[in-house]
C-alpha positions as a Markdown table, in Angstrom:
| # | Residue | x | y | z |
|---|---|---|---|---|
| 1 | Unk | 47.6 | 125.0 | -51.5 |
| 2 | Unk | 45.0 | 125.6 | -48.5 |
| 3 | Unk | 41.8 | 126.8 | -49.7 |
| 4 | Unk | 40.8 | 130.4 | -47.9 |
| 5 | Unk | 36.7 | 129.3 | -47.0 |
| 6 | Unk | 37.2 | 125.8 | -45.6 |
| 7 | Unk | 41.0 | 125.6 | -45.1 |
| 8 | Unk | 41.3 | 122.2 | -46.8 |
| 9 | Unk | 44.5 | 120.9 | -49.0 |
| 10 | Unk | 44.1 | 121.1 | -52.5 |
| 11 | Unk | 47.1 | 120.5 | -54.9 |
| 12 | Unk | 49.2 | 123.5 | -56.2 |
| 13 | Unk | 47.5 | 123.5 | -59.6 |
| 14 | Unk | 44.1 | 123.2 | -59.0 |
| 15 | Unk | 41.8 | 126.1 | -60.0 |
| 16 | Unk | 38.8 | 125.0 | -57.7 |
| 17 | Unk | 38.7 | 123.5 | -53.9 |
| 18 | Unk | 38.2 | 119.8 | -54.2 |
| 19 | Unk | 36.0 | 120.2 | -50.5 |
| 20 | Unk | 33.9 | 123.2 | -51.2 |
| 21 | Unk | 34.3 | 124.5 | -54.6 |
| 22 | Unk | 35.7 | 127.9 | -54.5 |
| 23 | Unk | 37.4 | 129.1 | -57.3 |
| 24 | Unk | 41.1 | 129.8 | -57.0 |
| 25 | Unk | 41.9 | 133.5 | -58.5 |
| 26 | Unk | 45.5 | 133.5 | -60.7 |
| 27 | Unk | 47.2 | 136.2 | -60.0 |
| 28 | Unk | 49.4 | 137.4 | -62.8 |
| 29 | Unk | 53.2 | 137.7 | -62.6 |
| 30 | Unk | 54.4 | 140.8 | -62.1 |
| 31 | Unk | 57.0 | 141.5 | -64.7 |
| 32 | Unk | 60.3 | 141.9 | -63.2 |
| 33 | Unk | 62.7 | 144.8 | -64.3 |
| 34 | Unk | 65.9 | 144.9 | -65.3 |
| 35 | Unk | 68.2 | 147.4 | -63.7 |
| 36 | Unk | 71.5 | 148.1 | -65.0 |
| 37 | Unk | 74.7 | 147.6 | -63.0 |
| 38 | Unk | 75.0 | 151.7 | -62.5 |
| 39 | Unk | 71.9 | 152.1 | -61.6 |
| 40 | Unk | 71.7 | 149.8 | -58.8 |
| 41 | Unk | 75.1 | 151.1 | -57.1 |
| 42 | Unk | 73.5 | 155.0 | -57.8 |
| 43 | Unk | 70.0 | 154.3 | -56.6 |
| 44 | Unk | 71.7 | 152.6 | -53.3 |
| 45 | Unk | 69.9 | 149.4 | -53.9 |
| 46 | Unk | 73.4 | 148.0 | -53.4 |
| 47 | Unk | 76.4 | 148.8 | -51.5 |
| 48 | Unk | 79.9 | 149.0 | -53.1 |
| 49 | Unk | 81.3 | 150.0 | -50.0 |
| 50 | Unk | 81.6 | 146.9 | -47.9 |
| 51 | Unk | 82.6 | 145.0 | -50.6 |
| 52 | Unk | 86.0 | 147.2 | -51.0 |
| 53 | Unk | 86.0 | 147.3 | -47.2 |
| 54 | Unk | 86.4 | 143.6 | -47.6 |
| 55 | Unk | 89.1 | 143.9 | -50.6 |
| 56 | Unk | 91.2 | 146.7 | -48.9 |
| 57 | Unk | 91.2 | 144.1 | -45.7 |
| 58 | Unk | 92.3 | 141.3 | -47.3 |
| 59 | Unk | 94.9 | 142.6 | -49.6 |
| 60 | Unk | 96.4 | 144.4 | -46.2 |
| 61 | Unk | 96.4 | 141.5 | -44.4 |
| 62 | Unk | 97.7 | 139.2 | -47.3 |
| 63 | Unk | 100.5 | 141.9 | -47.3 |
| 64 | Unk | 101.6 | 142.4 | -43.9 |
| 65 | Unk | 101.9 | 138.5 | -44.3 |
| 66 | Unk | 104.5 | 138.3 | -46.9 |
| 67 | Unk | 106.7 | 141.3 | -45.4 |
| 68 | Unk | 107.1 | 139.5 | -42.3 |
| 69 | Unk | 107.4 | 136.1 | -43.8 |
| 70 | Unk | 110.4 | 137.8 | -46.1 |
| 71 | Unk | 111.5 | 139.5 | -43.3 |
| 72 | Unk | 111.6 | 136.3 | -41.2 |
| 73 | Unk | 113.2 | 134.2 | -44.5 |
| 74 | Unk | 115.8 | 136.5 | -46.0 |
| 75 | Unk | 116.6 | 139.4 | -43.3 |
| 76 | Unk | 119.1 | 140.8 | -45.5 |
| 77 | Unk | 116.9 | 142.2 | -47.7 |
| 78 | Unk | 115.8 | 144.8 | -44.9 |
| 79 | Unk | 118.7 | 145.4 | -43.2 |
| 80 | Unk | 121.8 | 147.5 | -44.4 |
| 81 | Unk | 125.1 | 146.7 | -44.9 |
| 82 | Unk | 126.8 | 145.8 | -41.3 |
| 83 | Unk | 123.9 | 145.8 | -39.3 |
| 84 | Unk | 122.6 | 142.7 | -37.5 |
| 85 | Unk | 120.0 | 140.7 | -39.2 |
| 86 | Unk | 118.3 | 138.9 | -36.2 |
| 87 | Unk | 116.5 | 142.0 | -35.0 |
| 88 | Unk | 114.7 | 141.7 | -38.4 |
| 89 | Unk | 114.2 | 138.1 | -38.2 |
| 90 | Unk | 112.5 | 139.0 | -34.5 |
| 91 | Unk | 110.6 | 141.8 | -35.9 |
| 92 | Unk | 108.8 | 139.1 | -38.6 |
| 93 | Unk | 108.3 | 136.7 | -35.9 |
| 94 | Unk | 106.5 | 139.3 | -33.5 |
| 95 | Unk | 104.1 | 140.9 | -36.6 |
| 96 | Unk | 103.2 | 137.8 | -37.4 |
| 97 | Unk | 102.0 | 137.2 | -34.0 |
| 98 | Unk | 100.2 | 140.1 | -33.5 |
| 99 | Unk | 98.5 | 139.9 | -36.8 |
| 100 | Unk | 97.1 | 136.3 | -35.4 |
| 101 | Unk | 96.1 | 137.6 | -31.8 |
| 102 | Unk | 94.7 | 140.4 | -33.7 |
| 103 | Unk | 92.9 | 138.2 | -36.5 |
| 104 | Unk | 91.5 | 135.9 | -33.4 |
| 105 | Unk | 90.1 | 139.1 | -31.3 |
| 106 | Unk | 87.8 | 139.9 | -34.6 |
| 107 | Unk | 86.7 | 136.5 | -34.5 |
């Protein structure tokens, strides 16, 4: 701790300068309050918001994920009976890939 009149070190405890003998005032400890979880989110000291925003992204992105990794695994299961299953496959393949250019462009 720095002593205020003649700027020399002193240790963090002491109550008087070692150099000049000024007396150190203690200031109290202000008594912290307890908020309640409702009352921060409706006094706006925090923000809910971004932390859905955050949520909603992820559990979008972990979806589009496993629809084209399904769709790219077992075509069959989008497809109806008698139609080609490679456009399917192709159609996994390319979401994928735009998801990742998409994920590195936010980056």
């Amino acid at each position: 701790m720095k002593c205020p009149e003649c700027l020399g070190v002193n240790d963090n405890e002491a109550t008087k300068c070692k150099s000049c003998g000024y007396r150190f005032t203690v200031q109290a400890a202000s008594p912290e309050t307890h908020e309640d979880l409702v009352g921060r989110y409706f006094g706006f000291r925090k923000l809910i918001t971004p932390a859905l925003v955050k949520l909603s992204y992820l559990l979008g992105a972990l979806g589009i994920t496993f629809i084209c990794i399904f769709a790219i695994a077992s075509p069959d299961i989008f497809t109806t009976h008698g139609e080609d299953s490679t456009r399917t496959r192709y159609m996994g393949i390319l979401g994928i890939d735009i998801w990742q250019s998409r994920m590195e462009d936010a980056v």
